[in-house]
Steps between C-alpha positions, in 0.01 A plus 500: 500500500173729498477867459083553600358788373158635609232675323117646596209605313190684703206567236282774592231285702805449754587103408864471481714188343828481600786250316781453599748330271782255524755585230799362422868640476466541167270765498130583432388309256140455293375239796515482832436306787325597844280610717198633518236687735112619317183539757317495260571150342351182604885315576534376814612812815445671139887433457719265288854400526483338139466779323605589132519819302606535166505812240334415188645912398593797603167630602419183705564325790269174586530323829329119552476224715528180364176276598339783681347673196612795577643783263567877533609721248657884506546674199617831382844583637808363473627271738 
């Protein structure tokens, strides 16, 4: 059993990345799995359903996709 949670960034040029994660009952917890929506990356429909995040602190949140190359990172608030 899955409780999905959904988050969006929009960066002041207008891109947006959305994630929306898979967690389970346990709770949130420092990684993640789900998916993922960024125009601006070069993934294929510029979406992933194998995507990752983990929270290396705080301050951080990092979201990739395994054999894609692709990373993004928000820092500076709490999650």
């Amino acid at each position: 059993m899955w409780s999905e949670y959904e988050w969006m960034w929009k960066g002041s040029n207008g891109l947006e990345v959305h994630y929306r994660a898979r967690i389970g009952t346990a709770g949130i917890s420092a990684f993640t799995i789900g998916e993922l929506f960024d125009g601006r990356s070069n993934l294929p429909g510029r979406a992933s359903k194998n995507a990752v995040s983990y929270s290396p602190s705080r301050e951080e949140l990092v979201i990739g996709v395994p054999g894609e190359e692709y990373e993004f990172s928000v820092k500076g608030g709490a999650f």
